[in-house]
C-alpha positions in Angstrom: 173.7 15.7 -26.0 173.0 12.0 -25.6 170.0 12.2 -23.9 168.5 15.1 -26.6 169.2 12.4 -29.1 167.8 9.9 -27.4 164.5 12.0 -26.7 164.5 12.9 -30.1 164.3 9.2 -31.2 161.6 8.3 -28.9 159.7 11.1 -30.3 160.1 10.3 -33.8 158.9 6.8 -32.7 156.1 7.5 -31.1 154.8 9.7 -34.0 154.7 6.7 -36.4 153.1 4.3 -34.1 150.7 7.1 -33.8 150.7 7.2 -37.8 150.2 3.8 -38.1 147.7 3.0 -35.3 145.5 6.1 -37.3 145.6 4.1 -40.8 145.0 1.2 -38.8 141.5 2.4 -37.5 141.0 4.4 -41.1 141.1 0.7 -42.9 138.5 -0.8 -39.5 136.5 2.1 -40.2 132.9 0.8 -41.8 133.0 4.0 -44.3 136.3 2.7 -45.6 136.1 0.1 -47.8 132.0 0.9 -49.1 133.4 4.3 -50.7 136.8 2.5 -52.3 134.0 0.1 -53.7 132.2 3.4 -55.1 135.3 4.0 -56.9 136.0 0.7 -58.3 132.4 0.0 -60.0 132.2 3.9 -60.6 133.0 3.8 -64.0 131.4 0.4 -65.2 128.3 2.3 -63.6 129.0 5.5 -65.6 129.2 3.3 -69.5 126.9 0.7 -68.9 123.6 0.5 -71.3 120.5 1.0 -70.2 117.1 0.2 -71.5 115.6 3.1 -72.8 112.3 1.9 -74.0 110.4 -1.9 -74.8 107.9 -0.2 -77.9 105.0 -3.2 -78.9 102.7 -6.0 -77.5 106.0 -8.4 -76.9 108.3 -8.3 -74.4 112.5 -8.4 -74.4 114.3 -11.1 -72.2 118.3 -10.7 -71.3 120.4 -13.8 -70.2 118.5 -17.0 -68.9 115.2 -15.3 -69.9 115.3 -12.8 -67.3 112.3 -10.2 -68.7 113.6 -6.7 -69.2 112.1 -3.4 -67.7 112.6 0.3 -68.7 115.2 1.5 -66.6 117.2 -1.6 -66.1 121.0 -1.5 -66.4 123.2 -3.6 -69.0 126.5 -4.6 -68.4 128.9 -5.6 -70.8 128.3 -9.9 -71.7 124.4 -9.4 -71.4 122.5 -10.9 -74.5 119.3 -8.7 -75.3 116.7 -11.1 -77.0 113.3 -9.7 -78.9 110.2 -11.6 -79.3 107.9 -11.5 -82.7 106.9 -7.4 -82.3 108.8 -5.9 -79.3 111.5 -3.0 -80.3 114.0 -2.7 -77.5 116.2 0.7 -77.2 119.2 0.9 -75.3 121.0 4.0 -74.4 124.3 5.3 -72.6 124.1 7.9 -70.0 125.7 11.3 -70.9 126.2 9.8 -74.8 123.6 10.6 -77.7 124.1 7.1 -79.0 121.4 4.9 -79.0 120.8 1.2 -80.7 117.4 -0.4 -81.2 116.7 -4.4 -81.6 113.8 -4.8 -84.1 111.6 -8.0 -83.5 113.0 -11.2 -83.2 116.2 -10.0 -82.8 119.6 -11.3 -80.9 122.4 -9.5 -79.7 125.3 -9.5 -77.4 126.4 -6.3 -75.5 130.0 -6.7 -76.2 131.8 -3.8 -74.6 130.4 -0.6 -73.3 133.3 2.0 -73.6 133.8 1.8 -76.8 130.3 0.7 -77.6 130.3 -3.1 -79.3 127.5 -6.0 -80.0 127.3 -9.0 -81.3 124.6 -9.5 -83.7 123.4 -12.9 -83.7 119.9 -12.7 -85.6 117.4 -10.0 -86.9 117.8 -6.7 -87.5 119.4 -3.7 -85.1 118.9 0.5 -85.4 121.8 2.6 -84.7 122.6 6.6 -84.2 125.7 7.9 -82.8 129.2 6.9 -83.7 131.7 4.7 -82.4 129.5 1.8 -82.1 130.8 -1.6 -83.6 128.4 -4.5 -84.8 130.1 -7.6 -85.3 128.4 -10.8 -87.1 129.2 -13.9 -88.5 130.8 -12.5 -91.9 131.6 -8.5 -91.1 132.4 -6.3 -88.7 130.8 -2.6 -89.2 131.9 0.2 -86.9 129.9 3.4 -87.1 131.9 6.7 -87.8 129.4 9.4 -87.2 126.4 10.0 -85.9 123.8 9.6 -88.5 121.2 6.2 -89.0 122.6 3.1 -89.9 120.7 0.0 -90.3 122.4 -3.7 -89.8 120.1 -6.9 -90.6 120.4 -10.7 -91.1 117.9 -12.0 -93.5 117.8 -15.0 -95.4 121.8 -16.3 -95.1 122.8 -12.5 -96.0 123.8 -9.4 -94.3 122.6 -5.9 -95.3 124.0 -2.5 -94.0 122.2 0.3 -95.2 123.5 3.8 -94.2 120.6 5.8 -94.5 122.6 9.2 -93.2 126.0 9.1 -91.7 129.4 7.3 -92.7 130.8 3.6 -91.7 133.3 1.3 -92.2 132.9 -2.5 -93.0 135.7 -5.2 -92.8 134.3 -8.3 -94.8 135.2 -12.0 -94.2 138.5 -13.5 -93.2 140.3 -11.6 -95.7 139.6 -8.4 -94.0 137.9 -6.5 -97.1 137.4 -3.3 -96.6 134.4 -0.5 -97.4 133.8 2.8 -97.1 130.0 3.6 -97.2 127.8 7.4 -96.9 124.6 8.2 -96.6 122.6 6.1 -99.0 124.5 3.4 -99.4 124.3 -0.3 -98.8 126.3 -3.3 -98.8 124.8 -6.8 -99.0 127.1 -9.8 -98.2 125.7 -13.3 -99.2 125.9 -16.2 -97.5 128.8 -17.2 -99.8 130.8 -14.4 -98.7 129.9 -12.6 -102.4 129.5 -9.1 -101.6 127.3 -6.2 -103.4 127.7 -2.2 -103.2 125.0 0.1 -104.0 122.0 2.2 -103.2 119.8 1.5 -100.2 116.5 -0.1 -101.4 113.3 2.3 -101.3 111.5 1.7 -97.8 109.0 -1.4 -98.6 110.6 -3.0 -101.4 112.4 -6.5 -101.1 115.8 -7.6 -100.5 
C-alpha cells in the first residue's frame, strides 16, 4: 500500500516538473513575448489619431518640427502645428469623428479615448461627439455629432455651433452653457462672456 503511494507521489511529481519545464520553454519561445506586446499596444494602436489629409500650399509639423504625412499616426501628447494656409484633418479609425486645424493653428492631442485637445492658437473644425477642446479660459466638450467651430482671435474665444449641441464650462468659476445649432459664445479676454447667434459667414468678429 506504501509503495502504491509512494508511486503515486513520484507520479504526481514528475507531471509538474513536466508542467513547469513546458511554461518554461513557452516564456524562451521567440513568439512569446512579440504577441503579449501585440496585446499591450493593441488598443493605443486601435484609438490613436491619424492624419487624414494636409489640404493647401503649407505644410503641418508635429513635436520638434517633425513634418507630417497623410497616413501618419498620432498618439496621445503629440502637438499638431499649421503653417499660414495648410488645413490638417485628423481622424480615428472605426469613429466618424473628425477635427480639422485651420492655418496657423496649435494644438495638443490630449487623450485619444475619449477624444481631447488642447487648443493653444488659431482656429479648429470639429464633427462627431465626445470630443473636448480645452483653452486657456473654457473647456467645450461636443455632445453630438453635428459642426462645431472653436477659434482664438484677438484675446477672445468664439464657439459657434453651426449644427449639433455642446457644453461650455467658462473660467475658474466653472460657468456653464448649453448651446444648439446656431449659436455662439464669445469669451473676452477679460473673462466677459456673450451668448448669441453665430455671425453670417464673412462678417467680422
Amino acid at each position: 500500500m506504501e509503495r502504491e503511494r509512494e508511486k503515486e507521489g513520484e507520479s504526481k511529481k514528475s507531471g509538474g516538473r513536466a508542467g513547469t519545464s513546458s511554461c518554461a520553454r513557452a516564456l524562451r519561445s521567440p513568439q512569446f513575448w512579440p504577441g503579449i506586446l501585440a496585446l499591450v499596444l493593441a488598443p493605443s494602436a486601435l484609438f490613436a489619431a491619424q492624419v487624414l489629409s494636409i489640404e493647401g500650399v503649407g505644410m503641418a509639423t508635429s513635436n520638434y518640427a517633425v513634418q507630417l504625412s497623410v497616413g501618419d499616426t498620432l498618439d496621445a501628447g503629440r502637438t499638431i502645428r499649421t503653417n499660414h494656409f495648410a488645413t490638417c484633418t485628423l481622424g480615428w479609425s472605426g469613429n466618424t469623428e473628425k477635427v480639422s486645424l485651420e492655418p496657423d493653428s496649435n494644438a495638443e492631442l490630449v487623450g485619444d479615448n475619449p477624444i481631447r485637445f488642447r487648443l493653444d492658437s488659431g482656429t479648429m473644425r470639429l464633427s462627431g461627439k465626445d470630443v473636448e477642446v480645452a483653452t486657456a479660459q473654457a473647456t467645450t466638450t461636443i455632445r453630438q455629432a453635428g459642426s462645431y467651430l472653436i477659434s482664438l482671435k484677438d484675446r477672445k474665444e468664439i464657439v459657434d455651433v453651426l449644427a449639433g449641441e455642446a457644453a461650455v464650462v467658462v473660467g475658474a468659476n466653472k460657468e456653464q452653457y448649453a448651446l444648439r445649432g446656431g449659436e455662439e459664445l464669445e469669451i473676452g479676454a477679460n473673462g466677459a462672456v456673450k451668448k448669441g447667434s453665430v455671425a453670417p459667414k464673412g462678417e467680422g468678429k
